[in-house]
Every structure is written in C-alpha cells, then in structure tokens.
C-alpha positions, 0 to 999 in steps of 0.5 A: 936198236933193232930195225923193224921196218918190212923189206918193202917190195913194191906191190907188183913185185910182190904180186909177180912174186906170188905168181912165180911161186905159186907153181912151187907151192902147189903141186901141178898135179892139184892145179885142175882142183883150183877153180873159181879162186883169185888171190889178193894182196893186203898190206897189214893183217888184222892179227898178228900171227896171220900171213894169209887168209883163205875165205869161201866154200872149201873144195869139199865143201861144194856140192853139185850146184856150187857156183849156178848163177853168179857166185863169187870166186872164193879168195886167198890173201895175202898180207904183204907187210906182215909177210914182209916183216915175218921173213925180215925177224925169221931169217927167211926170204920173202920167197920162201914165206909167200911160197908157203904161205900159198901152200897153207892157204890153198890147203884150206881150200882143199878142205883141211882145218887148221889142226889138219894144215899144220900136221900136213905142215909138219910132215912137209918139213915146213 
C-alpha cells in the first residue's frame, strides 16, 4: 500500500521556508518591481493540479493611480498540503516546489499568462 499522507511541516516552518526561498526563486534584480503584495499559506487547493495562486492587478496591468486610496496588496498563495504531497509522489523537496511555486506565481504578477509561465518555465529547465 502506497502511503499518501503530506510530509506534514508545520505551518511556521513552512511559512519560514517560503521566506528562505523566496530570494532563490525570484532574481534580486526584480525584488524593487514587487510592491503591494503578501504572500499566504492554505492548506488544500481548490483543484488538484493548483500549487499557488497569484490574485490581484498584474505588474503591467497597473496604471498610474493604482493603489490611491486604500487598495488591497494583491496575494500570492500557497497551497501547503497540496505542495506537500506534490513533492512526496514527485521525488522533489518540498524546498524545491515552494521555490518554483514562488517563481511561477510571482511571473503572473509581472503580467505573464499562463501559456507565457510555462514557456519561460520551459527554457529555465523547471
């Protein structure tokens, strides 16, 4: 019998292990472009396949009044037992997935589809 159950990390060690990951996934070079954005954790995602979420108004997408009054910081997800589990049936660390998981949401921030992540995804090797 295959064991399914998720690696299980608490949810601060996953939290710091965002932290920790996040200067990895995302070059240093486009840390000034990132502004008005939190990041949270979930357990479960609503689809199967879904390791994040990116929600808000793309980099790109933001026009010269964006964020006048009190707007909302857009939000990055991610979905801590479907990473978890993910990584457990994939052979890959939970490390790794979070790390791309960061860069692949963080991309649709910058204002890519997701047609235009997963060729960028492609060349990177991902």
């Amino acid at each position: 019998r295959r064991d399914d159950r998720p690696i299980s990390m608490t949810r601060n060690e996953f939290e710091k292990l965002i932290e920790e990951e996040f200067p990895k996934a995302v070059p240093q070079k486009f840390h000034h472009l990132l502004k008005n954005i939190a990041f949270l954790v979930d357990g479960e995602a609503p689809s199967k396949n879904l390791l994040g979420q990116y929600h808000g108004v793309p980099h790109t997408a933001r026009g010269d009044h964006y964020g006048l009054g009190g707007t909302l910081p857009d939000t990055i997800t991610l979905y801590q037992t479907t990473i978890e589990r993910y990584a457990k049936q994939s052979g890959a660390s939970v490390k790794q997935v979070v790390r791309e998981t960061i860069w692949h949401e963080v991309a649709h921030y910058m204002g890519y589809d997701e047609d235009q992540v997963r060729g960028r995804e492609n060349e990177r090797g991902s």
